[in-house]
C-alpha positions as CSV (number, residue, x, y, z in Angstrom):
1,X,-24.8,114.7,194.0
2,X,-22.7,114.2,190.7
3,X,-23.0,110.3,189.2
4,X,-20.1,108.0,190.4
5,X,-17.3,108.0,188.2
6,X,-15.8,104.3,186.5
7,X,-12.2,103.6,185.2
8,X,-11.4,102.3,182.2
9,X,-8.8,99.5,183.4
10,X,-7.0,98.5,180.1
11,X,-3.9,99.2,182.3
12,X,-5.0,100.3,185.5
13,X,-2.8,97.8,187.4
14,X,-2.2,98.8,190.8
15,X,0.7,97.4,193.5
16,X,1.7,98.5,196.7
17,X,4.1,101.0,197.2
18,X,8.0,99.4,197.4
19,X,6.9,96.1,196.8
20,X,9.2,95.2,193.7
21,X,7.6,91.2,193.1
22,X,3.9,93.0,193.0
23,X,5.7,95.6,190.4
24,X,6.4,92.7,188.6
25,X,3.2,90.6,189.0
26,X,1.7,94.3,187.9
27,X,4.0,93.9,184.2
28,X,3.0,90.2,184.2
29,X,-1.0,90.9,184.5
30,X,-0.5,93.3,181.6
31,X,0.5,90.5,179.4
32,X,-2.5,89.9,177.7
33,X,-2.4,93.4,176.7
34,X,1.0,92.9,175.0
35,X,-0.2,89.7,173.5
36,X,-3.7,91.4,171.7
37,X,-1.8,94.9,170.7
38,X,1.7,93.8,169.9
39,X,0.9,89.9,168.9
40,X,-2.3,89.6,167.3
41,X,-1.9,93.0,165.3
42,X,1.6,92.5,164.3
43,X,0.4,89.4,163.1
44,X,-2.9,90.7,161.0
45,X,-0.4,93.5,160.3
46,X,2.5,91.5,158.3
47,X,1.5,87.7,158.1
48,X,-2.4,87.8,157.8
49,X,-2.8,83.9,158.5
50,X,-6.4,82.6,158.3
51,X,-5.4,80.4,161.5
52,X,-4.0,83.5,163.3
53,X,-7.6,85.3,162.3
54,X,-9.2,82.0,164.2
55,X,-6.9,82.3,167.3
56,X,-7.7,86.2,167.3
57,X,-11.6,85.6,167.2
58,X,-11.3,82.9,169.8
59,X,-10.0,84.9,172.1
60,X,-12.7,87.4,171.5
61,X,-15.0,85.1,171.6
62,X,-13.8,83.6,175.3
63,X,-13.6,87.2,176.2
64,X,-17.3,88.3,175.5
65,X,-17.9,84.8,176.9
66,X,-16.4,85.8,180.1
67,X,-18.2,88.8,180.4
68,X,-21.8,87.1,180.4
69,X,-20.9,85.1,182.9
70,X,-19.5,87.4,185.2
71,X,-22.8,89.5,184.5
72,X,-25.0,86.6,185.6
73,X,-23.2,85.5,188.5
74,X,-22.5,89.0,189.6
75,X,-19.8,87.7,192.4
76,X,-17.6,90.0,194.5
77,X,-13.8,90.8,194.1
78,X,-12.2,90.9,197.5
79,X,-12.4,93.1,199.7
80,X,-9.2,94.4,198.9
81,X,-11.3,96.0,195.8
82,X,-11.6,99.3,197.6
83,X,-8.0,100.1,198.0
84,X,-8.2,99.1,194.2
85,X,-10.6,101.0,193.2
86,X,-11.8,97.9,191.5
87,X,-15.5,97.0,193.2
88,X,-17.5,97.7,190.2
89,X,-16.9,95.3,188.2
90,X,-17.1,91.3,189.2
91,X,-14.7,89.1,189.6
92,X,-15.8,85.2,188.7
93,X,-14.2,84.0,186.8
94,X,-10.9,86.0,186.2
95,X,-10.7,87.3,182.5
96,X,-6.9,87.6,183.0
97,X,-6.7,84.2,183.5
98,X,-9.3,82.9,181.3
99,X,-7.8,84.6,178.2
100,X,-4.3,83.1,178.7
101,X,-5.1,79.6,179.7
102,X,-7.2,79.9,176.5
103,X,-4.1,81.6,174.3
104,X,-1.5,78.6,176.2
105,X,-4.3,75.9,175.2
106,X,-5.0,76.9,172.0
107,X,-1.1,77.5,170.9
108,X,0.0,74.1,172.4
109,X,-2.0,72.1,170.3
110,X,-1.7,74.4,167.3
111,X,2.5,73.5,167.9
112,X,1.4,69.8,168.7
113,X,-0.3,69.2,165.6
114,X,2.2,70.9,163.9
115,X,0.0,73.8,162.6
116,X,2.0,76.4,163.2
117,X,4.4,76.0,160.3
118,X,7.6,75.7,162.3
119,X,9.2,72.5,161.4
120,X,11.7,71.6,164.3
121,X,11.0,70.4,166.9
122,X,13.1,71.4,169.5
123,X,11.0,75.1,168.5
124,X,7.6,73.2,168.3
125,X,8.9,72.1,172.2
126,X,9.1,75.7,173.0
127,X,6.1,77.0,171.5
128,X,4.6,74.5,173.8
129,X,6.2,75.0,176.9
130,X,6.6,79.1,176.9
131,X,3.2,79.7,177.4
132,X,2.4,78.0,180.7
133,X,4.2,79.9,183.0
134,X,3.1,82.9,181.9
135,X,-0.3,81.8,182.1
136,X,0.5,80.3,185.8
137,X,2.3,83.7,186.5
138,X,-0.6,85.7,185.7
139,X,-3.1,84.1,187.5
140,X,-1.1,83.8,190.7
141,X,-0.9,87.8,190.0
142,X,-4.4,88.5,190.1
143,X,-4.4,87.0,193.3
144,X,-1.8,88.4,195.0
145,X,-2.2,91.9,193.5
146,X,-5.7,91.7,195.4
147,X,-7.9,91.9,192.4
148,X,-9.3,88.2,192.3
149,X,-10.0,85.0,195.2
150,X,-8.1,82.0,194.4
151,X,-11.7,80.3,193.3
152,X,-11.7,83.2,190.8
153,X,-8.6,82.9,188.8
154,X,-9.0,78.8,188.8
155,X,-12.5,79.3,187.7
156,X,-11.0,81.7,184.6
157,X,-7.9,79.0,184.1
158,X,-10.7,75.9,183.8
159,X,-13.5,77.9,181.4
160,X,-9.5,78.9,179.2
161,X,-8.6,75.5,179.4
162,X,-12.2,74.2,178.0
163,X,-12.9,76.9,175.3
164,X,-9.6,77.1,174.3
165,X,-9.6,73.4,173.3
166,X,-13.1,73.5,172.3
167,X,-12.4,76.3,169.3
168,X,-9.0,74.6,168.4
169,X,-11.2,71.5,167.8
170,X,-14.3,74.0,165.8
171,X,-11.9,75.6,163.8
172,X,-9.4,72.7,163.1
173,X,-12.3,70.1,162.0
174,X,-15.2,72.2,160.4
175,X,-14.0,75.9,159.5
176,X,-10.8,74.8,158.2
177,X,-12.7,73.5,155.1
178,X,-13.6,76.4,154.4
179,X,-9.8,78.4,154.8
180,X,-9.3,77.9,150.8
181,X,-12.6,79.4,149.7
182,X,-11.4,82.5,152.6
183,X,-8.2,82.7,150.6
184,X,-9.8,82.5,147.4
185,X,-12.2,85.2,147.9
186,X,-12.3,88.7,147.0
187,X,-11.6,89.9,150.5
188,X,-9.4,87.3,150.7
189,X,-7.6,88.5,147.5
190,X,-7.6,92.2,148.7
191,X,-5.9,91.6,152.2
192,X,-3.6,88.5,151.3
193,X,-5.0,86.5,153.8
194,X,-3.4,83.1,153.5
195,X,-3.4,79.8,155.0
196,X,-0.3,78.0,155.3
197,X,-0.8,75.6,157.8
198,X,-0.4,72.9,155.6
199,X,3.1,73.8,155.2
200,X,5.6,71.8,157.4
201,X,7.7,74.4,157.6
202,X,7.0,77.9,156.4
203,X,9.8,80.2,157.4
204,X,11.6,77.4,155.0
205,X,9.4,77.9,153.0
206,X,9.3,81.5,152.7
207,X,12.7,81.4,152.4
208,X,13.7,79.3,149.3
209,X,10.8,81.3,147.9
210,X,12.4,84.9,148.6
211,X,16.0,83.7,146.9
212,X,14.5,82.3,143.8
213,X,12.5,85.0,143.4
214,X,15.8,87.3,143.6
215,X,17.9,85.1,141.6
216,X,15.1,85.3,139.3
217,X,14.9,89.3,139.1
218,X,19.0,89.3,138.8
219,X,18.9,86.8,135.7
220,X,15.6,89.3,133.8
């Protein structure tokens, strides 16, 4: 008898036929797939922030996290797991859920404490606020998609919630001493990597830099 065969579920999302909200809830579950590819990429790609880095390892870090647990609990999905083709992996807590109550955490009280270099605050408001419902959204998908219990996806929002608060407060009160030695080193030289959260407002910033820099090559 050949060996059972496992899926790898990057985007295997599945929602019953002609149902258009679990079509939706199927897009919404995928959005921590659009945040790690399209956000935290783009960002390594053309900003390269030491305190983006952070958030990036965080998240990692909350994921393998997640992963342990759910190996030493070893609880069930659902039963609606089958239909899924989702029974062999565990479900508590939710991953889905746990990485974006950790990326909503972790950005609200990057935009509170004004780390984020934006320097209104009617955007600082938003940066704030955006996150949550897609967080919410998500983890009411999980449920009603049939791949997690309601215990499951609160038990992934609560462990977010607390590591995504504990490594703001890690890397905002010990590694961040370290962010101008990271900048300053060779590596750090190579890639550009920058910090510029001590910057109230860096697309200001950025700015007034770009146009003297041009009015400077048009007066050479």
């Amino acid at each position: 008898m050949p060996p059972a065969m496992k899926a790898l579920t990057l985007t295997h999302v599945r929602y019953q036929r002609g149902d258009p909200l679990g079509l939706f809830l199927a897009w919404v579950s995928l959005i921590p797939v659009f945040i790690s590819l399209g956000g935290f990429v783009s960002h390594f790609l053309f900003r390269r922030e030491i305190q983006g880095l952070c958030f990036t390892l965080g998240l990692l870090i909350s994921q393998f996290l997640n992963e342990l647990v759910k190996s030493s609990v070893q609880q069930s999905r659902p039963d609606t797991c089958a239909l899924l083709e989702a029974c062999d992996s565990h479900g508590w807590p939710s991953s889905h859920s746990q990485y974006m109550f950790f990326f909503a955490t972790y950005l609200t009280l990057l935009s509170l404490w004004k780390k984020t270099g934006v320097g209104h605050w009617e955007s600082r408001f938003l940066l704030v606020v955006l996150p949550w419902p897609f967080a919410v959204l998500t983890m009411y998908s999980r449920v009603y998609l049939g791949y997690h219990t309601v215990a499951q996806v609160f038990a992934g929002a609560a462990l977010g919630l607390v590591l995504g608060a504990g490594w703001y407060w890690i890397v905002n009160t010990m590694l961040v001493e370290y962010f101008p030695a990271i900048e300053g080193s060779a590596i750090g030289r190579w890639l550009y990597i920058k910090d510029t959260s001590h910057i109230p407002n860096v697309l200001k910033f950025e700015y007034d830099n770009a146009r003297a820099a041009r009015k400077k090559v048009a007066t050479d």
